[in-house]
MARVOSE-801384 format. One line per 3 residues: number of its first residue (from 1); for each residue x, y, z of C-alpha. Coordinates in steps of 0.2 Angstrom, whole numbers, plus 5000, padded with zeros to 4 digits. Example, Ala and Ser with C-alpha at 12.3 -4.5 7.8 and 13.67 -1.06 7.14 Angstrom:
REM MARVOSE-801384
1 = 5062 4978 5039  5068 4995 5036 .
***
This chain:
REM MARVOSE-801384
1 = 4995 5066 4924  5003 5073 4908  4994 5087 4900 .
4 = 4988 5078 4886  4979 5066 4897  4970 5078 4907 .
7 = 4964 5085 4889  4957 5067 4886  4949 5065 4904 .
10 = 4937 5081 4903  4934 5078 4882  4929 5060 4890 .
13 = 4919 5066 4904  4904 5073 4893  4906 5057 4881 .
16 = 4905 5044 4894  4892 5054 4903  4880 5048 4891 .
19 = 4886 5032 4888  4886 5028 4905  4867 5031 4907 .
22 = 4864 5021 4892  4873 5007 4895  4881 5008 4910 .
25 = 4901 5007 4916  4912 5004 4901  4924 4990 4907 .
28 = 4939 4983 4900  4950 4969 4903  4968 4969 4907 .
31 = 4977 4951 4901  4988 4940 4908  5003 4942 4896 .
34 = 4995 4934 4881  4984 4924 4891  4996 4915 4900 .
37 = 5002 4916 4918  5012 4929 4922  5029 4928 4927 .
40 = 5040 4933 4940  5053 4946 4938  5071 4941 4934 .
43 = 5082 4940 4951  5093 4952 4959  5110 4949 4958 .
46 = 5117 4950 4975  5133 4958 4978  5145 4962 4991 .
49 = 5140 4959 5007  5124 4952 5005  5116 4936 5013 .
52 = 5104 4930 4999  5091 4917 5000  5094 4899 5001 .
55 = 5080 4896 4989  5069 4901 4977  5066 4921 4975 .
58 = 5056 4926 4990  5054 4910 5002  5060 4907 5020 .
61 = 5061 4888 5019  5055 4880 5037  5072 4872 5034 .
64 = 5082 4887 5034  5071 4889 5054  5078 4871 5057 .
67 = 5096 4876 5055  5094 4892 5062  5100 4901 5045 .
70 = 5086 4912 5048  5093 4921 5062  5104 4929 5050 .
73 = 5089 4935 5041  5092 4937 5020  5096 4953 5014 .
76 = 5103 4956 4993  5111 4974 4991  5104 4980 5008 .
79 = 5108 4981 5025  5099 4989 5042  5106 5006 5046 .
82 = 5093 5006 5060  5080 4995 5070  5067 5003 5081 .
85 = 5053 4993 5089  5044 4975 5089  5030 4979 5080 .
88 = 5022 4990 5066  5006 4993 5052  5002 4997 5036 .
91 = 5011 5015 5034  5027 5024 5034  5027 5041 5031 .
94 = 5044 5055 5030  5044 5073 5033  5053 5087 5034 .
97 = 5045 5102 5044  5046 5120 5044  5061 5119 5055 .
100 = 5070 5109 5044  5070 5092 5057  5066 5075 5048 .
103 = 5052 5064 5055  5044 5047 5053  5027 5041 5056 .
106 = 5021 5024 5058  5006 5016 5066  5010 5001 5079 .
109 = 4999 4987 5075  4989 4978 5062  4973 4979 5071 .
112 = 4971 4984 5089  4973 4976 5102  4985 4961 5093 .
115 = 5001 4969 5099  4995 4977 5116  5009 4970 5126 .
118 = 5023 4977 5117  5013 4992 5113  5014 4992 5131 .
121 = 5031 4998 5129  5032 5007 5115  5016 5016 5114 .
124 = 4999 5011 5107  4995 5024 5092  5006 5032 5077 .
127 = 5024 5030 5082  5035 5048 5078  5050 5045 5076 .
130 = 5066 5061 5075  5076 5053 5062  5090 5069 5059 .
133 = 5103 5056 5062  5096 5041 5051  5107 5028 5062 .
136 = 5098 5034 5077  5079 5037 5078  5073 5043 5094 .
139 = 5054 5041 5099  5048 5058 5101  5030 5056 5106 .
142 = 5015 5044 5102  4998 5048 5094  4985 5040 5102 .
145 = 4969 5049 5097  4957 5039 5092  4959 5034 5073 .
148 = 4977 5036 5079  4976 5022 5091  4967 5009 5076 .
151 = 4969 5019 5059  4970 5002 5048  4976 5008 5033 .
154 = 4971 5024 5032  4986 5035 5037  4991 5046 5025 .
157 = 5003 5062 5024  4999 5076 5015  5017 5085 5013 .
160 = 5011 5102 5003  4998 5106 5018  5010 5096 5031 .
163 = 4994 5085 5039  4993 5071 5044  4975 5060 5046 .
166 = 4968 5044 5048  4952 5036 5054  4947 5024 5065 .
169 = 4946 5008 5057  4939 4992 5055  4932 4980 5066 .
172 = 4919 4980 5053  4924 4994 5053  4920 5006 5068 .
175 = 4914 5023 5067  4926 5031 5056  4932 5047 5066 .
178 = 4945 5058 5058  4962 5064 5066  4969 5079 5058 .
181 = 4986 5083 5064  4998 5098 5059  5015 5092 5058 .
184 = 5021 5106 5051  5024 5117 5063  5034 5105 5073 .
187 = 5035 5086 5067  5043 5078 5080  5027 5084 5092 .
190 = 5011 5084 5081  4997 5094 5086  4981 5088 5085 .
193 = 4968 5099 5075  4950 5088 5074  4943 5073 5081 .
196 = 4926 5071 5073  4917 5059 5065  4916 5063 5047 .
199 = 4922 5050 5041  4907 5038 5043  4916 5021 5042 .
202 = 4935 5018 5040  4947 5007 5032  4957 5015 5019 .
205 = 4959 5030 5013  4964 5045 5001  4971 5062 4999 .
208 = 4969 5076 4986  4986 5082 4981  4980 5101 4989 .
211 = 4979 5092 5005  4959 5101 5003  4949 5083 5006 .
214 = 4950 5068 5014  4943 5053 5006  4937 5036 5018 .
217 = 4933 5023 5009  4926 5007 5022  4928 4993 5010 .
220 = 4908 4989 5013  4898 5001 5005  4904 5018 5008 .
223 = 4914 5032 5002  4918 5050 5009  4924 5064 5004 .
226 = 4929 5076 5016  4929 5096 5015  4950 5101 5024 .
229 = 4949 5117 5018  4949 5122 5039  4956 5105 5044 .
232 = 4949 5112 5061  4932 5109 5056  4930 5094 5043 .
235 = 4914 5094 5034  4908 5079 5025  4903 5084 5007 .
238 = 4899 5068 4999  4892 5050 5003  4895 5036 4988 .
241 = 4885 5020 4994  4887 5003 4985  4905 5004 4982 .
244 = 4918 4992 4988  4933 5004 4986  4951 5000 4995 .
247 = 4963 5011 4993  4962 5030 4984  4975 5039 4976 .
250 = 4973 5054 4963  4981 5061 4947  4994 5077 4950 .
253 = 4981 5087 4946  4969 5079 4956  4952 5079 4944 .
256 = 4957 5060 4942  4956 5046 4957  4962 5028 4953 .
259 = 4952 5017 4966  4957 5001 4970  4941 4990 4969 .
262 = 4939 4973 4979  4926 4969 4972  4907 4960 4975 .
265 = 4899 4945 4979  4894 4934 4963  4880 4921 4970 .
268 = 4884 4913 4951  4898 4909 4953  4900 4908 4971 .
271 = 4915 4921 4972  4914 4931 4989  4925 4947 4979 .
274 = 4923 4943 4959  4927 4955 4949  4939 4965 4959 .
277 = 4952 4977 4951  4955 4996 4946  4940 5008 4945 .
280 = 4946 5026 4938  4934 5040 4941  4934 5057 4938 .
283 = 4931 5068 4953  4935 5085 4948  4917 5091 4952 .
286 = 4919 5086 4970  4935 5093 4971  4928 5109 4964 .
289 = 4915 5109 4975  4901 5111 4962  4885 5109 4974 .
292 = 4878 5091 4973  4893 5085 4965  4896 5065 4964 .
295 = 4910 5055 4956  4910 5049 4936  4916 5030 4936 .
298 = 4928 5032 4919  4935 5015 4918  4934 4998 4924 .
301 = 4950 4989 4924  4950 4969 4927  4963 4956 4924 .
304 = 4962 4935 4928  4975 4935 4940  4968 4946 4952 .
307 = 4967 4943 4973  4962 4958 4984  4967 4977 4975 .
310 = 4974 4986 4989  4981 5004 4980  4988 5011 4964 .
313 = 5000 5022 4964  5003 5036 4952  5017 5041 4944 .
316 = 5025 5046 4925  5040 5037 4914  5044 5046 4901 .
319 = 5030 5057 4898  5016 5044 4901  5004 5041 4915 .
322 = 5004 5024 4927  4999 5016 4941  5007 5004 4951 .
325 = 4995 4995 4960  4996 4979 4972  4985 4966 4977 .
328 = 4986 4961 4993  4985 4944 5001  4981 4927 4990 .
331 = 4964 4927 4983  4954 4920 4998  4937 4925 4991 .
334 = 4936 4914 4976  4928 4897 4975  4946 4890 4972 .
337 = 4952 4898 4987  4939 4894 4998  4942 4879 4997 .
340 = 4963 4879 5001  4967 4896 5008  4984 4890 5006 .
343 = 4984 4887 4988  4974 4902 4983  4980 4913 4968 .
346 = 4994 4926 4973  4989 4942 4962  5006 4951 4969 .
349 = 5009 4968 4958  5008 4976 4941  5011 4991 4931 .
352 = 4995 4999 4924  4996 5013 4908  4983 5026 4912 .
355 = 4987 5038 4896  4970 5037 4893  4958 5034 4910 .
358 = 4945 5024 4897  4956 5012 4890  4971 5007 4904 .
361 = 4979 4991 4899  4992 4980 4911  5010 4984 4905 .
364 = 5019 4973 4917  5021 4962 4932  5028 4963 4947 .
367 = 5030 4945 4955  5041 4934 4962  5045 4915 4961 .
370 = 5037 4911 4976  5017 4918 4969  5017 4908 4955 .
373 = 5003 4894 4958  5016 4878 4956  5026 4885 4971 .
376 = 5012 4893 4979  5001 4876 4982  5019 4866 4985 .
379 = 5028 4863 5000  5033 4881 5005  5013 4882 5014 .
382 = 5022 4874 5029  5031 4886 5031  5032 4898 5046 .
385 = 5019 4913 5040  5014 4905 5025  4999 4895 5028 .
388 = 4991 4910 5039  4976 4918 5028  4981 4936 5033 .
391 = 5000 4934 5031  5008 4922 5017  5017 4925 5001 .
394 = 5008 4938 4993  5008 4957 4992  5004 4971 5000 .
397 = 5011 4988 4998  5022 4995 4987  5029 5016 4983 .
400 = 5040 5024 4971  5053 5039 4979  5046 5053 4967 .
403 = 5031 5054 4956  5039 5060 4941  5049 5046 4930 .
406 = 5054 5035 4946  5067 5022 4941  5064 5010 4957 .
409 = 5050 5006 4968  5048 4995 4985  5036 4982 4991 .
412 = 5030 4976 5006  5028 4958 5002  5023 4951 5017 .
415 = 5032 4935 5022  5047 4940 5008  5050 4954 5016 .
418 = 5054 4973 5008  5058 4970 4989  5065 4981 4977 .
421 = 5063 4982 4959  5070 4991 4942  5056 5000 4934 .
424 = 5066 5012 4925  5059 4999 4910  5043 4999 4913 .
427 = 5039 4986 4902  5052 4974 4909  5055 4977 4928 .
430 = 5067 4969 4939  5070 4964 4957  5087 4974 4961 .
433 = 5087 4971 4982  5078 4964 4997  5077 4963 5016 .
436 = 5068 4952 5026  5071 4949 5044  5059 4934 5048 .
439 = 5056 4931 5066  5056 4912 5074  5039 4907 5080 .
442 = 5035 4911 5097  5047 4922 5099  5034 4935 5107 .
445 = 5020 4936 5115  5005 4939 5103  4991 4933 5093 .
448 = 4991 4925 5082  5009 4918 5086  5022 4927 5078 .
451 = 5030 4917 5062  5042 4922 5049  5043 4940 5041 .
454 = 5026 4952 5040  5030 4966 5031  5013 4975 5027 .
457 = 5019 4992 5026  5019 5006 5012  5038 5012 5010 .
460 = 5046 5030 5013  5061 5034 5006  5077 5045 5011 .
463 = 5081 5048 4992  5097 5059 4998  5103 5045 5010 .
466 = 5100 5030 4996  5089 5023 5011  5071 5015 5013 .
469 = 5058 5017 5026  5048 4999 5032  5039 4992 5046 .
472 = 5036 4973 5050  5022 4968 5060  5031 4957 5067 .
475 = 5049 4965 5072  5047 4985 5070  5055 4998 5060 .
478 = 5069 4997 5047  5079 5011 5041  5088 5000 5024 .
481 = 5101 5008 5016  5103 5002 4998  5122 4994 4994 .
484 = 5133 4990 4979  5124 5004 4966  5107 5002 4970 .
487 = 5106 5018 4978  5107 5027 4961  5091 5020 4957 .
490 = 5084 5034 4971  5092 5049 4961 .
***
């Protein structure tokens, strides 16, 4: 957050204070490009030795499984340096430890126990991975604590402090017990600090930039913030009910936390999540550790074309403050998706000015041909992948490299795969590569039946190798290294 922004946030905090208990949460509306839909970014152009897509930007047709084209897999300006696994989650972190020896982490599954036969193999947990030579990682160990056995989304890395935590989640959404690694010392063997349950329910989660707290947030009613000043003895030192919070992440300075909200049931209008979207609060009491202390909602962000917020990412361009956040899935929730899971609104990506946490406004899209709802509610729902609630064209994760004026930034888009995009404009971004490795249905054992790409996780990045970190559910670990120019993007 730029300095002049956090000057606005504590001016604002006193203002809204009273404005909040008069009238409640101030709430403003992002739109949809002028009211219309919005439109998916302008295609990558593929160069040397890339095997594009054969149809529109982001779809595996069934056809290209009946000729077998999809064997090859469809890659634009990319290509695999290194393949690791059959399976994977929702994170990917990189590290360097005090030694100097680069690691990866990645959890194994979705939700335990889908994967169990192949975890058999590999390990059931947080997969650590010595990546020193990029073309050859080497399983070093597996974490299988117990968050680190089912930590759902909540695996974060906090590389100032070099720990690594998660709770256990979901399962609606079990007791959320905290893991608390050190990675510091020695990467490639974690050491486990805590097991404890202070995290009351998990799901998602959050880090302060100090690596001091641990936020859980369970997507039905709660939110924690946890005291990791010893990260052997986390202390609980807030409890937020009647919040449906997702994903939380935090200004540079930390007083600020951009919470992506899935929003409520509406018995009006039937909705099961209406108005989901961004929630920005102002935490810096807590952070403090002023006695009592409780978050301030700022700002409530919502815009038509939502499905299910999963995070928003920080980060500056050119001396102003952003988000990029993701929706995940297609809007299931709604009346209108309730009614065809498989033509439900695709809320896919966006990127979100946060000058001022009162007034943040939509800036751009990020979204490919395949969301938009004439393609969406077409033909491509037979194919393998698409029609599954859970899986399907949508979005799910996405990072940037650095936090300071990144000029790309990678998405997990689920059935399309790792996608890349230009955001050096921020106004006007661009998809500038891709990878997707789809897998044939019942190519392994598993439930549900593996179909087509399911790429769920958040990137990491090598910046100096010009490479990108991802797991597919449904095929492992990628290391991707970004071809014809591409690459510059990461300097």
């Amino acid at each position: 957050m730029s300095g002049r922004a956090r000057t606005r946030t504590r001016l604002a905090v006193s203002v809204l204070a009273a404005g909040l208990v008069m009238g409640g949460t101030m709430a403003v509306t992002g739109q949809a490009q002028g009211g219309r839909e919005p439109q998916p970014v302008p295609r990558a152009d593929c160069g040397k030795g890339s095997r594009p897509e054969t149809g529109i930007q982001g779809r595996v047709p069934a056809s290209d499984y009946a000729s077998g084209r999809v064997d090859r897999g469809y890659r634009c300006n990319a290509r695999a340096l290194a393949h690791v696994g059959k399976t994977g989650g929702f994170k990917v972190h990189r590290y360097v430890d005090a030694k100097g020896q680069t690691c990866a982490f990645y959890d194994s599954t979705l939700v335990f126990p889908r994967d169990l036969v192949y975890n058999l193999t590999s390990g059931i947990g947080v997969v650590v991975l010595a990546m020193d030579n990029p073309r050859k990682p080497r399983q070093t160990t597996v974490l299988t604590s117990p968050a680190m056995v089912s930590p759902h989304e909540s695996l974060l890395l906090n590389k100032k402090r070099g720990l690594l935590a998660a709770t256990l989640g979901t399962a609606l959404t079990y007791p959320g017990v905290l893991d608390v690694y050190d990675v510091k010392t020695d990467c490639r063997h974690p050491k486990l600090l805590s097991s404890t349950p202070s995290g009351l329910l998990g799901h998602e989660s959050g880090f302060a930039p100090d690596g001091k707290t641990f936020w859980t947030a369970s997507t039905v009613g709660t939110l924690v913030a946890i005291d990791l000043a010893n990260p052997r003895s986390p202390v609980p030192i807030m409890v937020q009910s009647g919040v449906s919070y997702h994903g939380l992440r935090f200004s540079a300075d930390g007083d600020t936390m951009y919470a992506a909200d899935i929003g409520r049931p509406d018995l009006g209008t039937l909705d099961l999540a209406s108005n989901a979207g961004l929630d920005i609060l102002d935490v810096s009491k807590v952070h403090d550790r002023v006695p009592g202390a409780v978050t301030t909602v700022l700002s409530e962000l919502r815009w038509p074309d939502a499905s299910i917020p999963q995070s928003a990412d920080p980060f500056t361009q050119d001396g102003h403050d952003y988000v990029l956040e993701m929706d995940e899935y297609a809007d299931q929730f709604s009346l209108k998706g309730l009614a065809d899971m498989r033509n439900a609104p695709v809320g896919a990506g966006r990127i979100i000015n946060v000058d001022d946490p009162r007034n943040p406004f939509v800036v751009s899209q990020l979204r490919l041909e395949v969301h938009q709802a004439d393609v969406h509610g077409g033909e491509q729902r037979d194919d393998p992948g698409a029609s599954f609630p859970a899986q399907g064209y949508a979005g799910h994760y996405c990072s940037v490299p650095r936090a300071n004026d990144p000029k790309i930034a990678g998405c997990s888009m689920i059935v399309s795969g790792l996608r890349l995009f230009d955001i050096s404009d921020v106004k006007h971004p661009r998809e500038v590569a891709y990878f997707n490795k789809p897998q044939r249905p019942g190519s392994r054992p598993t439930f549900p039946d593996v179909a087509g790409a399911y790429a769920m996780s958040a990137p990491a990045w090598d910046r100096k190798r010009g490479s990108v970190w991802y797991t597919d559910a449904n095929s492992g670990f990628y290391n991707v290294k970004l071809t014809n120019g591409v690459a510059e993007l990461l300097r």
